[in-house]
N, C-alpha and C positions, 0 to 999 in steps of 0.2 A: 439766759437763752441765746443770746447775742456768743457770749464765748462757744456753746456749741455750735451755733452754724458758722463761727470762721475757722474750727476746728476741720466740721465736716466739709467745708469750699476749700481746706487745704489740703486733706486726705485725696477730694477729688480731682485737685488739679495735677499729682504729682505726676511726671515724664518715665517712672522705673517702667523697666523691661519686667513684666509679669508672664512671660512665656512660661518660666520655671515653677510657676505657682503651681501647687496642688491642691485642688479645693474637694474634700470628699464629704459624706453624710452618712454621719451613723444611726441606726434607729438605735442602738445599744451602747452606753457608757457603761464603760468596768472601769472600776476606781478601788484604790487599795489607800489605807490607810496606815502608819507602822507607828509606834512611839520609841522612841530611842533616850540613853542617857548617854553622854559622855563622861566619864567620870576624871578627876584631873588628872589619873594616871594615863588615862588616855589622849592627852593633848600631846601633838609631837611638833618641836619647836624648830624654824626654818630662818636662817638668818641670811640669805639672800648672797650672803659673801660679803656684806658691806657694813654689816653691824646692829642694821637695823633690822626687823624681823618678823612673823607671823606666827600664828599655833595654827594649825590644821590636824581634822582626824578624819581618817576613812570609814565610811560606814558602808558595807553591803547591803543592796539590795535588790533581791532577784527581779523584780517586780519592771525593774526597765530593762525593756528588752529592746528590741532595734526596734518594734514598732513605736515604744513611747519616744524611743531619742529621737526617732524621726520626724513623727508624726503626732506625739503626746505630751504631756504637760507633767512638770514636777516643781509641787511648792513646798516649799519648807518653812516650819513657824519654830519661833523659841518659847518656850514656856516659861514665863514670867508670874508666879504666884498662880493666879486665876483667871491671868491674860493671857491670852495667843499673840504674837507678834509675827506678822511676814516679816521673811528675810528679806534682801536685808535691809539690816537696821541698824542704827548708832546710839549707844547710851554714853551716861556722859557723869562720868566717874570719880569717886572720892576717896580717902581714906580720910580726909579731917585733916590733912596738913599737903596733899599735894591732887590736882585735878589732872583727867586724862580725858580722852574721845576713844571711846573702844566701836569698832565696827564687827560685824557678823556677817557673814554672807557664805553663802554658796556655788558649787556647781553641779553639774551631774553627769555621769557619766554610765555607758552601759553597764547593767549591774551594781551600779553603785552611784554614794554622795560622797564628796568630799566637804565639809564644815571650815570656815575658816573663821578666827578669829586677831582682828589686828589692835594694837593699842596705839593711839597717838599720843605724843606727851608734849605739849606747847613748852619753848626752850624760851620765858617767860624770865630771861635772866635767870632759872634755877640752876645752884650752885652744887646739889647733891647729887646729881647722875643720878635722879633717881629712876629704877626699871619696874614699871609695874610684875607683880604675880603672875603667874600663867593662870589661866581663866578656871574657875571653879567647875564643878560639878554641873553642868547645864544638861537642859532635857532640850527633845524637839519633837516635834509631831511633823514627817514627812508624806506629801498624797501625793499620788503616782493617777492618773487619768489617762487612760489608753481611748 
């Protein structure tokens, strides 16, 4: 209880400039729901210029329009078995002789998502360069709230 009211005495003390705020009330939420796979052909790999690097894939979706980018909400989950995961998220990965940190996250933009997937690989004195896989077959379930 104590952590919520020094939370809520620091939200109320803050000095920003809220002129720019937009506060509106909708009697009406529309919400869209899409499920998506990416399949591994579809991961496209980005290496920065420097060696190291991401996978990312574009996924269209009509569904944000300038009201959502403006004014609306877009989450996106990974489908793990029978779990939902918000992005993003970190799992933290094996093969049985070498461990990595793989991150997932998102962004979004009008008409669409873009998916990113990054590996980190701890330089743990390992002597095999080794480069993780590009990222499997992954699902997602993306909600779009206007």
């Amino acid at each position: 209880m104590l952590t919520l009211l020094t939370i809520c005495a620091g939200f109320a003390s803050c000095d920003e400039d809220f002129d720019n705020w937009r506060s509106e009330t909708r009697d009406e939420v529309d919400w869209t729901n899409a499920r998506v796979t990416i399949d591994v052909n579809d991961w496209i790999y980005d290496s920065n210029g420097n060696g190291s690097g991401y996978y990312y894939s574009d996924i269209k979706v009509k569904e944000i329009d300038k009201e959502v980018y403006r004014y609306g909400l877009v989450c996106c989950y990974l489908y793990d078995g029978d779990v939902q995961t918000q992005l993003p998220c970190t799992r933290y990965m094996t093969d049985g002789k070498h461990e990595w940190q793989r991150t997932i996250d998102f962004d979004f933009y009008r008409r669409g998502v873009t998916i990113y997937v990054t590996d980190f690989v701890p330089q743990n004195g390992a002597s095999d360069n080794f480069v993780p896989d590009e990222p499997e077959d992954m699902k997602f379930r993306i909600a779009v709230i206007k």
